[in-house]
Each structure stands twice: as C-alpha cells, then as structure tokens.
C-alpha positions in Angstrom: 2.2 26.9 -21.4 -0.5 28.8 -20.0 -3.5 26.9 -22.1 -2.0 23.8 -20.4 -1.8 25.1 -17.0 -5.9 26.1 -17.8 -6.7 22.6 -18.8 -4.6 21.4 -15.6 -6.7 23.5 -13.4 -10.3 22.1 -15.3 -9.5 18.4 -14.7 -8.6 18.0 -18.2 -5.0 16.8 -17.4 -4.5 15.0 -20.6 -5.2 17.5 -22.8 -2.8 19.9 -20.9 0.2 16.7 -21.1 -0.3 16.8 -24.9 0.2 21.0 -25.4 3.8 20.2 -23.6 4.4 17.2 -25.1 3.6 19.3 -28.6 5.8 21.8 -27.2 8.8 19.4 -26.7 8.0 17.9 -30.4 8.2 21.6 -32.0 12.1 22.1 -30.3 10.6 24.3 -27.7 13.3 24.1 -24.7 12.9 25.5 -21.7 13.6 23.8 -18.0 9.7 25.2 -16.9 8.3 23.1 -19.6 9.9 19.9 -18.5 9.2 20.3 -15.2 5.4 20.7 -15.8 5.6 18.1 -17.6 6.7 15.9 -15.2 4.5 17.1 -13.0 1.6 16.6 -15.0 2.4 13.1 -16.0 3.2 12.1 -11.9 -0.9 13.4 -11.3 -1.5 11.0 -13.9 0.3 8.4 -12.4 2.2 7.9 -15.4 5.4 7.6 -13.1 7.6 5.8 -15.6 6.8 8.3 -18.3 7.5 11.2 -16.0 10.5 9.9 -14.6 11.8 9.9 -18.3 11.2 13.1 -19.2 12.7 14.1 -15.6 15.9 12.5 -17.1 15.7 14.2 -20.2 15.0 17.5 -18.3 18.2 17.1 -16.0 20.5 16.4 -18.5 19.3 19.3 -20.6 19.5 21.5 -17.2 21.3 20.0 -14.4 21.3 22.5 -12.6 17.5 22.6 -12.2 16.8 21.6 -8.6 13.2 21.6 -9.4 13.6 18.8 -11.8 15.8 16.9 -9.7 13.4 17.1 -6.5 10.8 16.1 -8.7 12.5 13.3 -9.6 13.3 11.8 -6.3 9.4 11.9 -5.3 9.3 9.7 -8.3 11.6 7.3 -7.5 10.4 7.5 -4.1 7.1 6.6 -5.1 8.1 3.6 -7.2 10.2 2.4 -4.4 13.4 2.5 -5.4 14.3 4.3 -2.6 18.1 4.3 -2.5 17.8 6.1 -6.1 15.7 8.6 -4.3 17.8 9.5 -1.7 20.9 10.1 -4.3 18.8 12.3 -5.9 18.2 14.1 -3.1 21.8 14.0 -2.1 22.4 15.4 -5.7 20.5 18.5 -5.2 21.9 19.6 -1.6 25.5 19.3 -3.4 23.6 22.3 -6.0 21.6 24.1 -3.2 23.0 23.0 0.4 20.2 24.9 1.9 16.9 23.6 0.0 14.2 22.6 3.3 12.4 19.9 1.0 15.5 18.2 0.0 17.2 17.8 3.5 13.5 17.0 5.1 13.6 13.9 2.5 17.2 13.1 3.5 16.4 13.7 7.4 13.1 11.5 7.3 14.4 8.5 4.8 17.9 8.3 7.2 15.7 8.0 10.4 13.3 5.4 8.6 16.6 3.5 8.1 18.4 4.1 11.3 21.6 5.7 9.6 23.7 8.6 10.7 20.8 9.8 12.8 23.2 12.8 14.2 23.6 14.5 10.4 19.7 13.3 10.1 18.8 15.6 13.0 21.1 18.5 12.2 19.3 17.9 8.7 15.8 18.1 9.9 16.6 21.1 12.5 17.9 23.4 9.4 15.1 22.2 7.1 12.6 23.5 9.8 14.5 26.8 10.7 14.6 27.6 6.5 10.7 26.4 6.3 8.3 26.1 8.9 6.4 23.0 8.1 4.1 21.0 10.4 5.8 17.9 8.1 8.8 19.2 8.8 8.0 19.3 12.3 7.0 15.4 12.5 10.6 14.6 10.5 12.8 16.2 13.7 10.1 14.0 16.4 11.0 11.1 14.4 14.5 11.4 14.2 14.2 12.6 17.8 12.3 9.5 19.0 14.6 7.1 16.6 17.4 8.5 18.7 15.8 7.4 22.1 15.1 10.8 23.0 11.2 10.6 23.7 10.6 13.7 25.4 11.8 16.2 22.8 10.3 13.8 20.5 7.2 14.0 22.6 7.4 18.1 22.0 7.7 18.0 18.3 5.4 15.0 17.6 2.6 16.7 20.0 3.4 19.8 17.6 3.2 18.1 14.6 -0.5 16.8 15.2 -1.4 20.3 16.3 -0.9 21.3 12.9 -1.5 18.6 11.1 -4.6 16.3 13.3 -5.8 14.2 10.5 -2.1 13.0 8.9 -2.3 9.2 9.7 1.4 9.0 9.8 1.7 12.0 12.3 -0.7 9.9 14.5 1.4 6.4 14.1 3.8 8.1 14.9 3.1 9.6 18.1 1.3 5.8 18.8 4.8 4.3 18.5 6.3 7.4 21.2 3.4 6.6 23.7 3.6 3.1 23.5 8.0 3.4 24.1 6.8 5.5 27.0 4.7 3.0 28.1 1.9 5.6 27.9 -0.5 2.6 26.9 -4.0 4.0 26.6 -2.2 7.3 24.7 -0.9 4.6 22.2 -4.0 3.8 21.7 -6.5 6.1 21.2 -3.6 7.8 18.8 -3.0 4.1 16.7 -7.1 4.2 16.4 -6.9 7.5 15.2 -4.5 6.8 12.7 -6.5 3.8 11.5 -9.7 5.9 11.5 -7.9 8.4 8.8 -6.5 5.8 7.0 -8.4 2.3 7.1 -5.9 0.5 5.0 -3.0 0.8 7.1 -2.5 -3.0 8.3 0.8 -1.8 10.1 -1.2 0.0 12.5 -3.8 -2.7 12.8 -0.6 -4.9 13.9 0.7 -2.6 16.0 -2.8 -2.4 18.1 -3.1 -6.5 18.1 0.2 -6.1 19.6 -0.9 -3.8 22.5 -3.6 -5.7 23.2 -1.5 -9.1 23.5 0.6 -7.2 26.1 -2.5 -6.5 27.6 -2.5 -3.0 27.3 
C-alpha cells in the first residue's frame, strides 16, 4: 500500500494501480485498498473501471461511506446523475451528518429545482459541520434558486472571496447580478468566469444575452 501511494505521489499512477490490483489478485481484503483503488483509477480517468471496483468495494463493505462518496463523484462525472444522487442519499441514511454528502444533495436539488427548503436546511448543516468556500457557493445557490437574492448576494460575494478564480462561483454570482438587474456587475463577473474558463459556451450565451437586452 505504501509503495503505491509513492508511485502515486511520482506521477507513476499506473504502476501504483497495478500493486492494488496485485493486492486484490493475492486475496488481500481490506476497504482502504478498494478505495485507493478507485481513487487511483478515477485520476486516470478510467471511470468505468473505477466505478466497478467501487461496486465490488461496497458490497464487500457497505458500510464504507468512503467508497460510497467515491462512487457518486463517479457517476456524477459520467452523468448519470440520478444514480449519483442515490448514492449520496445512500450514505446520509449511514452517516446523517457527513458535510460532502449533503453539499452534493444541497447543490444537485437546487440545480434541479426540487425540495429547495430540505436543499437549504442541507446546505446550512453541511457548512456549519465544514467550513468550505464550496460549501459556501452551494447555500447562495440554493439561496438565489429560492428568489432570495440578497442573502444569496451575502454568500455568493463570500464564496468568491474565498474562492476568486472558480468559474462557477463567478457564473454564479453573473446570474444573481443580472436577476438584480445589476447589469454591468453581471458582466464584468460573466467575463470573469469566461476568462478562467474559455470553454464555457453557457456563459458566452448568457453575455450575447445581456447584450441583446442592451445591457
């Protein structure tokens, strides 16, 4: 375990995937080793492959929330998003009080619109278990979703404070300005987000937008 975690931390992540998968091979079974593992093979982007041995893993030790969070990311990733969130609802039913877990929840309900009071009672007790800047940007957003823009305004504001050059946290606080009607805010924080991440053609269509409004 340890010679892997070395070649983990020298780039040579393959070499560290085949110790644990030796490990595995040799009857070796502990819930650390599947959860490397996993981990290992997700750096890889070998998402299929680690969502397997997450599978493996939880049925061996379902009990293992570390396992099980890794597996949501997975599925989260792969965009199978409703599989995500029961994994997520899985774990809270194992550890009510895990900060990463009810974050997910909080953040994937107010994406969707869905029970947006147990989303903010969610992302409230994630935040007061773990101070996160992340965390922080999950209560704005289910804030804002509920049509409650100036405590959104406080947490989002926070949120970039923390976190300045998350692309998200800045479309996000676009969107607030621009439902404010805080045009030139909306903006300079849309160009921002677009300056951190180039690629993002929502943003792009949400600035076409502001200036066909003539804002």
């Amino acid at each position: 375990m340890q010679l892997a975690y070395l070649y983990k931390q020298s780039d040579q992540n393959d070499q560290a995937i085949s110790i644990l998968q030796q490990l595995l091979a040799q009857g070796v079974e502990r819930p650390d080793l599947y959860y490397y593992l996993v981990v290992f093979l997700d750096d890889s982007g070998d998402y299929e492959q680690a969502v397997d041995v997450a599978l493996i893993g939880d049925k061996k030790y379902p009990e293992d929330v570390r396992l099980l969070y890794q597996l949501g990311v997975l599925y989260e990733k792969m965009e199978q998003h409703q599989l995500a969130m029961r994994t997520m609802e899985k774990i809270l039913l194992l550890d009510d009080s895990h900060p990463d877990a009810l974050n997910f929840l909080a953040y994937g309900q107010a994406e969707n619109e869905i029970d947006l009071d147990l989303a903010l009672s969610r992302a409230q007790k994630a935040l007061a278990i773990k101070p996160s800047g992340y965390i922080v940007d999950t209560l704005g957003w289910v804030l804002f979703k509920m049509g409650r823009y100036s405590e959104s305004r406080e947490q989002l504001e926070r949120a970039f404070e923390l976190h300045p050059d998350d692309a998200v946290i800045q479309e996000h606080l676009g969107d607030l300005y621009r439902a404010m009607n805080l045009w030139e805010k909306a903006e300079s924080a849309y160009r921002q987000a677009l300056k951190i991440d180039p690629h993002a053609t929502q943003v792009k269509e949400k600035l076409e937008q502001l200036s066909l409004e003539g804002h």
